[in-house]
Biopython code that builds the backbone (N, CA, C, O; Angstrom):
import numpy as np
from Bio.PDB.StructureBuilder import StructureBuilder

atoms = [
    (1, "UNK", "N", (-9.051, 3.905, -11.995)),
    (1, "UNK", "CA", (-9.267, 3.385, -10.665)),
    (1, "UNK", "C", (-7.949, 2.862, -10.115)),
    (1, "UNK", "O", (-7.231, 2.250, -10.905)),
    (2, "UNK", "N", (-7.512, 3.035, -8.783)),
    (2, "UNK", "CA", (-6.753, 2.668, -7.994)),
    (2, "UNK", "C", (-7.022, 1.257, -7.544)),
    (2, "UNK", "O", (-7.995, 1.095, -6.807)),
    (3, "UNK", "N", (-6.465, 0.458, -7.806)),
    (3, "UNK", "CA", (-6.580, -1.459, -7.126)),
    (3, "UNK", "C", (-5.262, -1.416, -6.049)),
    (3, "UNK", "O", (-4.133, -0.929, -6.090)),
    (4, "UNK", "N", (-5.804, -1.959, -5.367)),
    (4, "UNK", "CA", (-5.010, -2.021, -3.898)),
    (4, "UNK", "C", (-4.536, -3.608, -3.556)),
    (4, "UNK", "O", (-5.602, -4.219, -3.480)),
    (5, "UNK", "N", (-3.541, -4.463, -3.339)),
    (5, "UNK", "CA", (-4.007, -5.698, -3.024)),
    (5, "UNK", "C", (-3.491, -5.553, -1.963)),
    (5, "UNK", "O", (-2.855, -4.499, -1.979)),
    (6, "UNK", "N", (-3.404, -6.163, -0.827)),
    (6, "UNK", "CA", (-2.715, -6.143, 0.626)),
    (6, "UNK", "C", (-2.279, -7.645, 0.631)),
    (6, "UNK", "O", (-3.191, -8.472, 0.639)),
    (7, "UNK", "N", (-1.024, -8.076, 0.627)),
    (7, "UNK", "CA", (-0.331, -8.936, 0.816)),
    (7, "UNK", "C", (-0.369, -9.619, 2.336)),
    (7, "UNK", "O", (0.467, -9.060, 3.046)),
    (8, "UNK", "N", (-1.028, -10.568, 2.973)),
    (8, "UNK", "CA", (-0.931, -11.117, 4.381)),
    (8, "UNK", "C", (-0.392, -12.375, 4.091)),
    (8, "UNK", "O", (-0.379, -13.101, 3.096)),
    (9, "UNK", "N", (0.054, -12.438, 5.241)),
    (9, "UNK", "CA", (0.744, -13.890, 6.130)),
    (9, "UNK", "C", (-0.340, -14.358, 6.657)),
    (9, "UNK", "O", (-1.362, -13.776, 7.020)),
    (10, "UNK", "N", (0.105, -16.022, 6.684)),
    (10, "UNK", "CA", (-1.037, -17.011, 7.360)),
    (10, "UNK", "C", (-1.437, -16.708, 8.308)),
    (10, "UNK", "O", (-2.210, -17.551, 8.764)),
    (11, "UNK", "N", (-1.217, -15.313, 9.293)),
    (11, "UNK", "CA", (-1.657, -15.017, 10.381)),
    (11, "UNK", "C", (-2.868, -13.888, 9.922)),
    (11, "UNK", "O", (-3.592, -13.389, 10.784)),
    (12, "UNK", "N", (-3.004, -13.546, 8.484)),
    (12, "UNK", "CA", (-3.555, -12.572, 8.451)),
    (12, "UNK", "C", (-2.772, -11.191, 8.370)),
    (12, "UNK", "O", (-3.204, -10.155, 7.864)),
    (13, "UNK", "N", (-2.038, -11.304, 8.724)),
    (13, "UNK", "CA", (-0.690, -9.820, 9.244)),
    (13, "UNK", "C", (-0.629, -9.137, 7.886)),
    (13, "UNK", "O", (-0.429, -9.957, 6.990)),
    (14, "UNK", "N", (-0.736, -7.936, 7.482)),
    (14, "UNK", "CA", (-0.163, -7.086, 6.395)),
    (14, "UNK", "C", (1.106, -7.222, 6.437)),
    (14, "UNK", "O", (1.726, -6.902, 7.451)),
    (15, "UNK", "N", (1.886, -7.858, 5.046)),
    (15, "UNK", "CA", (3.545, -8.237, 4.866)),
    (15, "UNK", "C", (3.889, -7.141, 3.612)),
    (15, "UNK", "O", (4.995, -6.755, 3.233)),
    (16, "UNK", "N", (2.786, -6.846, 3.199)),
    (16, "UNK", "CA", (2.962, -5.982, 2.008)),
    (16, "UNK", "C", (2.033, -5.387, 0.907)),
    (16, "UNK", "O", (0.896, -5.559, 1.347)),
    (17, "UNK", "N", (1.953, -4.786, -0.281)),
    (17, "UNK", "CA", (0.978, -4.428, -0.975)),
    (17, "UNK", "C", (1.659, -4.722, -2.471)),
    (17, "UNK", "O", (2.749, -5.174, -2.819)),
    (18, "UNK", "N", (0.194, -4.127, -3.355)),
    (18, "UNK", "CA", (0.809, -3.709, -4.864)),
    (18, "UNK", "C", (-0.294, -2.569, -4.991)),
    (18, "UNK", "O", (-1.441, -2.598, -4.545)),
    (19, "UNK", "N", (0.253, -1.690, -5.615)),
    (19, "UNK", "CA", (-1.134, -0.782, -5.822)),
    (19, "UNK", "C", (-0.861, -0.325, -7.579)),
    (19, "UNK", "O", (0.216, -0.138, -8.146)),
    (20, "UNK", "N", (-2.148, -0.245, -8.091)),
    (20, "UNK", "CA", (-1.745, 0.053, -9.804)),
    (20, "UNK", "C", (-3.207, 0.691, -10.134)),
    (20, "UNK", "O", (-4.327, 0.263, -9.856)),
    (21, "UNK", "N", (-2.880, 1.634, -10.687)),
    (21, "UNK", "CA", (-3.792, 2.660, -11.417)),
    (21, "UNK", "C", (-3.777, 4.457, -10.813)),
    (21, "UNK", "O", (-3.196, 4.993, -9.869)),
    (22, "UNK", "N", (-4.404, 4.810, -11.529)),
    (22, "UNK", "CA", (-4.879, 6.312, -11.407)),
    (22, "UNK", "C", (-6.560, 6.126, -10.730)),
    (22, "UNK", "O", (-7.217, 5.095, -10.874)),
    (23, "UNK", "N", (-6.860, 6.889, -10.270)),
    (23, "UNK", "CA", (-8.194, 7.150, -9.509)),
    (23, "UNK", "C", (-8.800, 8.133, -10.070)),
    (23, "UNK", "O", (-9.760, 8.548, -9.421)),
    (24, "UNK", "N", (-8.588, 8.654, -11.034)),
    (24, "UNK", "CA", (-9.178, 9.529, -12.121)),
    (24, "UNK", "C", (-10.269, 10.268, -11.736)),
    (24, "UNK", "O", (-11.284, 10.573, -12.361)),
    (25, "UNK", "N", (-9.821, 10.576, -10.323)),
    (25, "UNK", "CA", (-10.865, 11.538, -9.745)),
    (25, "UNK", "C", (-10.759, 13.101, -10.415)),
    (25, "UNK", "O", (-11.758, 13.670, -10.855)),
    (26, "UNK", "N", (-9.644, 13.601, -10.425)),
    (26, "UNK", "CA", (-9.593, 14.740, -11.213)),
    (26, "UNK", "C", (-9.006, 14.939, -12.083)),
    (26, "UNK", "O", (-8.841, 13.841, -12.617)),
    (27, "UNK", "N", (-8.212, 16.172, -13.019)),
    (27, "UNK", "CA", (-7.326, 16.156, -13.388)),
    (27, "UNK", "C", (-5.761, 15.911, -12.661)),
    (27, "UNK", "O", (-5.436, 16.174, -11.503)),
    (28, "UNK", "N", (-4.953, 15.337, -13.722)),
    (28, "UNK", "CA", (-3.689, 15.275, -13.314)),
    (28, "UNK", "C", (-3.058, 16.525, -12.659)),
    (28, "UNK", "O", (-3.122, 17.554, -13.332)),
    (29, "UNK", "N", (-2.290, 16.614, -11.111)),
    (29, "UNK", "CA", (-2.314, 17.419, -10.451)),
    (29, "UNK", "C", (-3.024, 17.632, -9.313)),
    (29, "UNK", "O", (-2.625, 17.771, -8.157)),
    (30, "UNK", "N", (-4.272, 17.642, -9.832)),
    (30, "UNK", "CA", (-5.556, 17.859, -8.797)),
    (30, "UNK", "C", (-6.083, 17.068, -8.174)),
    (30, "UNK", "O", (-6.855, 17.436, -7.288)),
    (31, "UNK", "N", (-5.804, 15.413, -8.465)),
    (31, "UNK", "CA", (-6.476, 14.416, -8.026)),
    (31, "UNK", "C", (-5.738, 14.088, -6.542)),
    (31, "UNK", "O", (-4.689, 13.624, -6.095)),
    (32, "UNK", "N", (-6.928, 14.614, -6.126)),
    (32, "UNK", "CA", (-6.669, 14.376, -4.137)),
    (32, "UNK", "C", (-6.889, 12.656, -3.840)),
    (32, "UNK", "O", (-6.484, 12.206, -2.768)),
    (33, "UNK", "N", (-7.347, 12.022, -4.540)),
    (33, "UNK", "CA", (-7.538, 10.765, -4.431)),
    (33, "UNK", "C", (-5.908, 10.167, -4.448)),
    (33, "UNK", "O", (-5.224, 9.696, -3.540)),
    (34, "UNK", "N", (-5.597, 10.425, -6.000)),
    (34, "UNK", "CA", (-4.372, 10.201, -6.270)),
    (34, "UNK", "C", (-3.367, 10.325, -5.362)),
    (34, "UNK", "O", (-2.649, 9.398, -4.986)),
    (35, "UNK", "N", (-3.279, 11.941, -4.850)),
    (35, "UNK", "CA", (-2.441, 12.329, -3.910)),
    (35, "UNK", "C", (-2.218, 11.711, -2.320)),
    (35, "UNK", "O", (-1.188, 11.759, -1.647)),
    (36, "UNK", "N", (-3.707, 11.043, -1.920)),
    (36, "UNK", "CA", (-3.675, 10.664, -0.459)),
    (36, "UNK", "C", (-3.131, 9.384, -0.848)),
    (36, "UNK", "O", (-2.236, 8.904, -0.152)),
    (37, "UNK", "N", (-3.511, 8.825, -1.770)),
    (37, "UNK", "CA", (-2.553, 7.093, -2.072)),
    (37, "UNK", "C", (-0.937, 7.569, -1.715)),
    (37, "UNK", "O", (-0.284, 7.459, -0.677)),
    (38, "UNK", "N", (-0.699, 7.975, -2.658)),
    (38, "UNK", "CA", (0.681, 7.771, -3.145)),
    (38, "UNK", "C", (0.893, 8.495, -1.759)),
    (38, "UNK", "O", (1.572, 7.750, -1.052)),
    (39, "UNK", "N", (0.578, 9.632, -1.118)),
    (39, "UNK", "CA", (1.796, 9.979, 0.072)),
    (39, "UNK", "C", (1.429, 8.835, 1.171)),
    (39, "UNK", "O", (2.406, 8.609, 1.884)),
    (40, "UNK", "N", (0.322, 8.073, 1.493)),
    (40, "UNK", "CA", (0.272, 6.929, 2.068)),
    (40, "UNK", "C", (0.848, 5.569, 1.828)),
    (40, "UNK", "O", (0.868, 4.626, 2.619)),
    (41, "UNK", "N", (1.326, 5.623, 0.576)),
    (41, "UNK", "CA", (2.032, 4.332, 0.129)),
    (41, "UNK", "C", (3.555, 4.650, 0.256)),
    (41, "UNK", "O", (4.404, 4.029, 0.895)),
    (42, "UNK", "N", (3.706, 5.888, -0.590)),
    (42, "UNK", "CA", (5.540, 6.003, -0.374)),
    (42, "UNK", "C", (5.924, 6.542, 0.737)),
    (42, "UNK", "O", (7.128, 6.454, 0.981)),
    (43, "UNK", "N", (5.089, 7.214, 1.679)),
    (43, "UNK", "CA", (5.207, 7.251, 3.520)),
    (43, "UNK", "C", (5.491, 6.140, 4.127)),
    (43, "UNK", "O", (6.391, 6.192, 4.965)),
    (44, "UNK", "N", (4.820, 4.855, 3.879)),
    (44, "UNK", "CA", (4.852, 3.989, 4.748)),
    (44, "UNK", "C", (6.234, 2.715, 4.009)),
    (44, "UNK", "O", (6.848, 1.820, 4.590)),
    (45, "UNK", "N", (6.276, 3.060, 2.919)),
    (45, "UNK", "CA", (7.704, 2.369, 2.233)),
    (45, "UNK", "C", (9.070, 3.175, 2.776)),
    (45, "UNK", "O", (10.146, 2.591, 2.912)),
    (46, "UNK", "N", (8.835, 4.923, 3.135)),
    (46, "UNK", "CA", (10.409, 5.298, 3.572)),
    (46, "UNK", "C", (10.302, 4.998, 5.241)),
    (46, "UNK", "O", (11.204, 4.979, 6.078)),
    (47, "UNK", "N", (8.867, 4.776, 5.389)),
    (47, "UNK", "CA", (9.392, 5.142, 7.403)),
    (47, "UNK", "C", (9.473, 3.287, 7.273)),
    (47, "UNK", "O", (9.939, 3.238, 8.411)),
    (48, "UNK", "N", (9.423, 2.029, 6.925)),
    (48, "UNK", "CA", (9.939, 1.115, 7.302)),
    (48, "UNK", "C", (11.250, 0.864, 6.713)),
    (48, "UNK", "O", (11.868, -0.168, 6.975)),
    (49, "UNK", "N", (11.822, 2.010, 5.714)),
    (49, "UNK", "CA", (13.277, 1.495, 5.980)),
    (49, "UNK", "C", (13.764, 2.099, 6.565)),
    (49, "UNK", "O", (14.948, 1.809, 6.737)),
    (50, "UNK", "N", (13.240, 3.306, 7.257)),
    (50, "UNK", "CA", (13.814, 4.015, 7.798)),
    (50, "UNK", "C", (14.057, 4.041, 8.987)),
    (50, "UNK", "O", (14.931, 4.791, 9.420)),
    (51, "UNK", "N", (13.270, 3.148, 9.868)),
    (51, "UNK", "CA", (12.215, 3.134, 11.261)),
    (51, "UNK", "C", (12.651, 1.502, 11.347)),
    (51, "UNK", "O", (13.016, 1.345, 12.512)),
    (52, "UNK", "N", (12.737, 0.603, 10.839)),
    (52, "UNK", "CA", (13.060, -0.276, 11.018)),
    (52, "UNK", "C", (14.286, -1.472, 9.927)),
    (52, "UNK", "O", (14.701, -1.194, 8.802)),
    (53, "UNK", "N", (14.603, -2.756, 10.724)),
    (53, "UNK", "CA", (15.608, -3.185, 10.186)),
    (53, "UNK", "C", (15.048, -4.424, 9.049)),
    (53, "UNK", "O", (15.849, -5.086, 8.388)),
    (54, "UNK", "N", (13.822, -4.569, 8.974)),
    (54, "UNK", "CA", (13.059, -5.003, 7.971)),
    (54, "UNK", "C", (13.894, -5.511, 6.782)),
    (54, "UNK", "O", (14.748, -4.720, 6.381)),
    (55, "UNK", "N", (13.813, -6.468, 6.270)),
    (55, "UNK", "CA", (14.155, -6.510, 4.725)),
    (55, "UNK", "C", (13.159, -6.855, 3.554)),
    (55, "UNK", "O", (12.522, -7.906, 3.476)),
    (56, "UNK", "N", (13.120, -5.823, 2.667)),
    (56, "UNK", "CA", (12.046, -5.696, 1.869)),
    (56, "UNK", "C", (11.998, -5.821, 0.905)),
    (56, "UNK", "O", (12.785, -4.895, 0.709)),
    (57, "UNK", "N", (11.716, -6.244, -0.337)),
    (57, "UNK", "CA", (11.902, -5.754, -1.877)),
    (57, "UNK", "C", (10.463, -5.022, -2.533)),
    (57, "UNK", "O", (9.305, -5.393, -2.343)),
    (58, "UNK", "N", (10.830, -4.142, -3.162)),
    (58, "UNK", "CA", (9.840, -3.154, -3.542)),
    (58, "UNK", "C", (10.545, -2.827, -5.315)),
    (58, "UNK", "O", (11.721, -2.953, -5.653)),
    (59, "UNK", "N", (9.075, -2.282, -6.400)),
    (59, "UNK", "CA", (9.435, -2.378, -7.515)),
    (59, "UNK", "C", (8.481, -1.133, -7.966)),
    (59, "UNK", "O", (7.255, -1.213, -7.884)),
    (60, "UNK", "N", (9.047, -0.168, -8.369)),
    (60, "UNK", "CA", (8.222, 0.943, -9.362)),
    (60, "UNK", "C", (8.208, 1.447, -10.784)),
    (60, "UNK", "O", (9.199, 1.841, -11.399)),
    (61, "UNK", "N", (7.018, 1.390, -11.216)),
    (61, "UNK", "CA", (7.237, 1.102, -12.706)),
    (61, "UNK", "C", (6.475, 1.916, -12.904)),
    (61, "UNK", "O", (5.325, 1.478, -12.936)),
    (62, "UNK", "N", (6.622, 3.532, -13.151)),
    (62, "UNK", "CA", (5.737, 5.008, -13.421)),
    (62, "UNK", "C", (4.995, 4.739, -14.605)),
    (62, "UNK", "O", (3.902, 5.305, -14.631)),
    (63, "UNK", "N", (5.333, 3.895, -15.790)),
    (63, "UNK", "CA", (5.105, 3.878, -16.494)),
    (63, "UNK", "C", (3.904, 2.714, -16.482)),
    (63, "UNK", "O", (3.226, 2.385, -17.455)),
    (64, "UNK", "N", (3.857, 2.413, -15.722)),
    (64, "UNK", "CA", (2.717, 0.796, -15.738)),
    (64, "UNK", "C", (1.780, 1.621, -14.577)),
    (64, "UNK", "O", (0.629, 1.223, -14.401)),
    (65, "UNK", "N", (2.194, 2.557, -13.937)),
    (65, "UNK", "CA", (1.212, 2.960, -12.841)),
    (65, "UNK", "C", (1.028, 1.717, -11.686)),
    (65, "UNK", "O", (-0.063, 1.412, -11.204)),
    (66, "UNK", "N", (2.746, 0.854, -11.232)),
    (66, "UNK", "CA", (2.192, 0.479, -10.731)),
    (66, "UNK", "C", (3.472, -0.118, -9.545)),
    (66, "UNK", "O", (4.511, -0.680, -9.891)),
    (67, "UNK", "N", (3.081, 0.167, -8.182)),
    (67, "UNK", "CA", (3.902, -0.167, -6.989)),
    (67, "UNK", "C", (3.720, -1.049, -6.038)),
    (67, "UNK", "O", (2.825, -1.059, -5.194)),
    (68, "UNK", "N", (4.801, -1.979, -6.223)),
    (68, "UNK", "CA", (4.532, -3.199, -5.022)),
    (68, "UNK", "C", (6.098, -3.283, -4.171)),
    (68, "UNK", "O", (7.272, -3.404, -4.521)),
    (69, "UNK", "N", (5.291, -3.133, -2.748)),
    (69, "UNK", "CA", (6.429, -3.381, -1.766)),
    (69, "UNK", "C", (6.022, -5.133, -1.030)),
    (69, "UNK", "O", (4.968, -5.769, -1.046)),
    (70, "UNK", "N", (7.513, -5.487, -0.387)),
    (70, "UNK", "CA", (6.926, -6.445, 0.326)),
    (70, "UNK", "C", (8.200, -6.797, 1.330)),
    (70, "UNK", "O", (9.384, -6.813, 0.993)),
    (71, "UNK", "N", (7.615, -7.097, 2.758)),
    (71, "UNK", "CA", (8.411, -7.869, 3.762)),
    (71, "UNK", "C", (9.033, -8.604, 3.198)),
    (71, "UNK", "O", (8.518, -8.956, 2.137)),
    (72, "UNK", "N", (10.318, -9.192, 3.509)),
    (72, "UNK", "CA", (10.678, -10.701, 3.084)),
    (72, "UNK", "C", (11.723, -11.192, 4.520)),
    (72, "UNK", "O", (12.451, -12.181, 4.601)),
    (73, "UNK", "N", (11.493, -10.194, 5.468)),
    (73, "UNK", "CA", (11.993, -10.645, 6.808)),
    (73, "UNK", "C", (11.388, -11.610, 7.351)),
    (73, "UNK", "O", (10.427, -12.014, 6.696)),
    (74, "UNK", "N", (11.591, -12.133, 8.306)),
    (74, "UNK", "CA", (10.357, -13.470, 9.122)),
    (74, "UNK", "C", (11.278, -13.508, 10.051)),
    (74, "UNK", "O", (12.424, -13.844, 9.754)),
    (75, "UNK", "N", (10.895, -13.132, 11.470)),
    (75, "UNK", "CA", (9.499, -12.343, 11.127)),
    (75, "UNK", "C", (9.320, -11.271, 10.929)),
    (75, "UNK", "O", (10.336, -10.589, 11.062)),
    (76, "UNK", "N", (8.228, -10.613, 10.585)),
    (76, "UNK", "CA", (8.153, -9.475, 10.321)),
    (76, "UNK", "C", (7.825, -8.859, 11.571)),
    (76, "UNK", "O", (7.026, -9.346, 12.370)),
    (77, "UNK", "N", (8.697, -7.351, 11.801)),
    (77, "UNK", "CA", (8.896, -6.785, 12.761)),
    (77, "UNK", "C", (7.607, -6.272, 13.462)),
    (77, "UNK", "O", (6.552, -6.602, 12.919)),
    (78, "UNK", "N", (7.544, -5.628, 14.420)),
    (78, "UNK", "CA", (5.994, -5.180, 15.315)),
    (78, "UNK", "C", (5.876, -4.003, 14.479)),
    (78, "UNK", "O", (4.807, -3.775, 13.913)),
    (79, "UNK", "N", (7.009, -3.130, 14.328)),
    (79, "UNK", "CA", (7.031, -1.890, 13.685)),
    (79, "UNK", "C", (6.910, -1.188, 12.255)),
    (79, "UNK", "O", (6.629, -0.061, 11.848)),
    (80, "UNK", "N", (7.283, -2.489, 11.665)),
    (80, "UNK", "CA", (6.704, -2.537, 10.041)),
    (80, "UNK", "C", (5.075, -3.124, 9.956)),
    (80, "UNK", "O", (4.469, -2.664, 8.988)),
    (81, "UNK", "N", (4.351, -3.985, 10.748)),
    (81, "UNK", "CA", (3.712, -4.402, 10.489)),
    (81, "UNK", "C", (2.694, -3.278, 11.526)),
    (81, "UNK", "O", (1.474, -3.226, 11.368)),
    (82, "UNK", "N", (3.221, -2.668, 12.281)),
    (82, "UNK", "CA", (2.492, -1.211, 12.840)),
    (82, "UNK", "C", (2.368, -0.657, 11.598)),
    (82, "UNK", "O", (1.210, -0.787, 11.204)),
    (83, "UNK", "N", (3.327, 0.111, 10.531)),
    (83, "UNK", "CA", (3.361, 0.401, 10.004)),
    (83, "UNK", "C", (2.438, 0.329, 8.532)),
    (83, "UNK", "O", (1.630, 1.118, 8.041)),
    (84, "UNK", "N", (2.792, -0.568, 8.230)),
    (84, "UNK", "CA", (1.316, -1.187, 6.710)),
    (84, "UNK", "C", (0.029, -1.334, 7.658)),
    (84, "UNK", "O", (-0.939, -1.049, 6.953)),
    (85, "UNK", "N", (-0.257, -1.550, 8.531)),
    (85, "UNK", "CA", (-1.526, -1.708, 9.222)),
    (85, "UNK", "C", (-2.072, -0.180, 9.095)),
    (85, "UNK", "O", (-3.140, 0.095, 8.547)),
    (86, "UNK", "N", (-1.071, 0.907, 9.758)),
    (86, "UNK", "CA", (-1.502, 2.571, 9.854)),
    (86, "UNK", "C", (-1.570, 2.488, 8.224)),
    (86, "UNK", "O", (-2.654, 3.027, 8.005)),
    (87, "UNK", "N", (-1.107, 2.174, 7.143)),
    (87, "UNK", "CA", (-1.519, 2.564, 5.903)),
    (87, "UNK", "C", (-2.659, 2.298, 5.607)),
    (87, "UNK", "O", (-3.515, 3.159, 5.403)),
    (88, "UNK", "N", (-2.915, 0.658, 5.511)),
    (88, "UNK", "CA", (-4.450, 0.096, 5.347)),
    (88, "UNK", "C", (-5.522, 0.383, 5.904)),
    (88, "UNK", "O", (-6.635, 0.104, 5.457)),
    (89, "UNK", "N", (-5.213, 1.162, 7.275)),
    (89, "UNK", "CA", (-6.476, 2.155, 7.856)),
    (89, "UNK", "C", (-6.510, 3.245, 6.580)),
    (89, "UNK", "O", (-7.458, 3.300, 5.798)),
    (90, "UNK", "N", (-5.428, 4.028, 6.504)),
    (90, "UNK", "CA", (-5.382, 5.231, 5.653)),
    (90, "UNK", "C", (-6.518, 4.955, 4.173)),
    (90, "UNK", "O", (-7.474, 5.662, 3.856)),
    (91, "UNK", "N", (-6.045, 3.789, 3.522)),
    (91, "UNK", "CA", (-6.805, 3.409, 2.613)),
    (91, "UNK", "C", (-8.019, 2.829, 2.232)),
    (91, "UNK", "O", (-8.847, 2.796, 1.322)),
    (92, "UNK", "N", (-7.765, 2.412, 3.280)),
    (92, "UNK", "CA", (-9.730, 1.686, 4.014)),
    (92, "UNK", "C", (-10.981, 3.387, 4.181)),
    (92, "UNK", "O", (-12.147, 3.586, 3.838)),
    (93, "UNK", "N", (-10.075, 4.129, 4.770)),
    (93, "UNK", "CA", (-10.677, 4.951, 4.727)),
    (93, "UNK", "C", (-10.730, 6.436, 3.558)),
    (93, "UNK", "O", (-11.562, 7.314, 3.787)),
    (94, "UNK", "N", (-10.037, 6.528, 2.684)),
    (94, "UNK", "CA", (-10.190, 6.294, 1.497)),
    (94, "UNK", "C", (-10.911, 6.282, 0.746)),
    (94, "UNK", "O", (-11.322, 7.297, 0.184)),
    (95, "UNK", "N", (-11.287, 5.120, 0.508)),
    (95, "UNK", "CA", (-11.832, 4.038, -0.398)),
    (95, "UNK", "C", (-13.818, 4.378, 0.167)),
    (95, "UNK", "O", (-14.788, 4.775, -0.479)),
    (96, "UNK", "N", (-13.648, 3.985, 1.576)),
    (96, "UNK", "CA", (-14.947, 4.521, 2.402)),
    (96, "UNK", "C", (-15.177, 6.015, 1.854)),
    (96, "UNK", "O", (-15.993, 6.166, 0.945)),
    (97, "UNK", "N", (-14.554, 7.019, 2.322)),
    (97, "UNK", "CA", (-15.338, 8.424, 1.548)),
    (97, "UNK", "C", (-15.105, 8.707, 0.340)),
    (97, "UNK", "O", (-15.395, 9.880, 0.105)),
    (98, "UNK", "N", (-14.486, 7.843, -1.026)),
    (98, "UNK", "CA", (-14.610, 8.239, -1.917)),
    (98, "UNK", "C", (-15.143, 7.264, -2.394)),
    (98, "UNK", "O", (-16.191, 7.825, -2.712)),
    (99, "UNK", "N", (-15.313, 6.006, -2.784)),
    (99, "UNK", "CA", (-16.109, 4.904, -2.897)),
    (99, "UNK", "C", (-15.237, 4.493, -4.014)),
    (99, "UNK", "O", (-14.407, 5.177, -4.612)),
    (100, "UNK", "N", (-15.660, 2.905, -4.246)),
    (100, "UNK", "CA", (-15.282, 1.953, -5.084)),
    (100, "UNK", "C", (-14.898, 2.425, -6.795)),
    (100, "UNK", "O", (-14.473, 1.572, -7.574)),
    (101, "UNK", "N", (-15.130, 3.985, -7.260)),
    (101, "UNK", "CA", (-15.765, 4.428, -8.342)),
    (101, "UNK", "C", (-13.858, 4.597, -8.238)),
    (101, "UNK", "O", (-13.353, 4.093, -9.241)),
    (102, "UNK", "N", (-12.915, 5.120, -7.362)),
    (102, "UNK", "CA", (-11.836, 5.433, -7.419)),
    (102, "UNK", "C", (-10.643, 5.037, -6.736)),
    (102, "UNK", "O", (-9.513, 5.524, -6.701)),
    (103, "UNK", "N", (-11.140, 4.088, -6.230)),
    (103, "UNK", "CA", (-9.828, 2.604, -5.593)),
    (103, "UNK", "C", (-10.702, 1.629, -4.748)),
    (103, "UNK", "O", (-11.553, 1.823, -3.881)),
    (104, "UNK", "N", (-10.337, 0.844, -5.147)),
    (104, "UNK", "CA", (-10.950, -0.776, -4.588)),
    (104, "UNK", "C", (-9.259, -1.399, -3.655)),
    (104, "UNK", "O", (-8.060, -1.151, -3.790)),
    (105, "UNK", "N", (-10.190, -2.386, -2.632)),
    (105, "UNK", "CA", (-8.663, -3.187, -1.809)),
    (105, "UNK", "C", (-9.022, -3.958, -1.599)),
    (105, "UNK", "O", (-10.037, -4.094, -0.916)),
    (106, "UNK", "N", (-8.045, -5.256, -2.318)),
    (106, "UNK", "CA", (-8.024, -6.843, -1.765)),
    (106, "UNK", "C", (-7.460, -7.176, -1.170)),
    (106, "UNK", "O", (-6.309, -6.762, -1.309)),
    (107, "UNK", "N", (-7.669, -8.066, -0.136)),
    (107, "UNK", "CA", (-6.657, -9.194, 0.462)),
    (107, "UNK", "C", (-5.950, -10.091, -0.417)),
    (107, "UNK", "O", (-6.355, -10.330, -1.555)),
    (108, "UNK", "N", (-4.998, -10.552, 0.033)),
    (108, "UNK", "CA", (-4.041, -11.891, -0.607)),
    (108, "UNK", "C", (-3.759, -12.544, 0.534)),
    (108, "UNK", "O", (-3.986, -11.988, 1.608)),
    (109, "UNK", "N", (-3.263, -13.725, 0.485)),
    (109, "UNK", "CA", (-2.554, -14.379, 0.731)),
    (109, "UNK", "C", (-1.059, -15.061, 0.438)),
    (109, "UNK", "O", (-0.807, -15.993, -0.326)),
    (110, "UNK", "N", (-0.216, -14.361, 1.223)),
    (110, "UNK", "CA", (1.112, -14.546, 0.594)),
    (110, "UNK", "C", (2.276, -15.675, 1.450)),
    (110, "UNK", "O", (2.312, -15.469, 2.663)),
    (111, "UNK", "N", (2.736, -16.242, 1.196)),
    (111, "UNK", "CA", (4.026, -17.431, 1.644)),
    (111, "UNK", "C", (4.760, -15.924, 2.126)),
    (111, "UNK", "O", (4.674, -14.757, 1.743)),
    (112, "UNK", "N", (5.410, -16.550, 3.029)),
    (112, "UNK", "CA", (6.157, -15.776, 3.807)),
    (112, "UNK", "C", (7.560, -16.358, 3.737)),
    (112, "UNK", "O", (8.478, -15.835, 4.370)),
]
sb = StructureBuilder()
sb.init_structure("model")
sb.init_model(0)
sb.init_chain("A")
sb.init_seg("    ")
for serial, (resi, resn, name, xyz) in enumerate(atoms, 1):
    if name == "N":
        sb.init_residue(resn, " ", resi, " ")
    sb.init_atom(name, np.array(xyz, "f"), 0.0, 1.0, " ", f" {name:<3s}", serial, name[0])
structure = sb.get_structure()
């Protein structure tokens, strides 16, 4: 299973994520579950450095199955936080047609 946490600011605002696991929907290769995460997670990690002047720290560990990005600008820009918002739709919906059996998503609360 895929665990999702979504990192917010006291406003509520998406500042960042961690995501860790496999969704063991199919085999390795085949898992479309797998595949819509990860190009939704490492999409939305190159277009905010790419797209904006954001400063971020982010950590990948292939071996732990497991990726966390995060704002550490303040504030955080309209365009990064456009940005993780268009992801958390992506994954919200997701999560909705494949169900809880192959990624779950929490909120946090994070200091900014």
């Amino acid at each position: 299973m895929i665990k999702v946490t979504i990192y917010q600011d006291q406003e509520a605002e998406c500042i960042g994520f961690q995501m860790k696991g496999h969704a063991e929907f199919a085999a390795y290769g085949e898992d479309i579950v797998c595949s819509a995460v990860s190009v939704l997670v490492i999409n939305t990690m190159n277009a905010i450095e790419t797209f904006t002047q954001d400063v971020f720290e982010h950590d990948i560990h292939s071996k732990k199955d497991l990726v966390s990005f995060r704002i550490t600008s303040n504030p955080v820009s309209h365009d990064a936080k456009l940005l993780l918002n268009s992801m958390v739709l992506g994954l919200e919906q997701i999560a909705k047609e494949y169900g809880k059996k192959y990624i779950t998503l929490k909120k946090r609360k994070q200091e900014v």
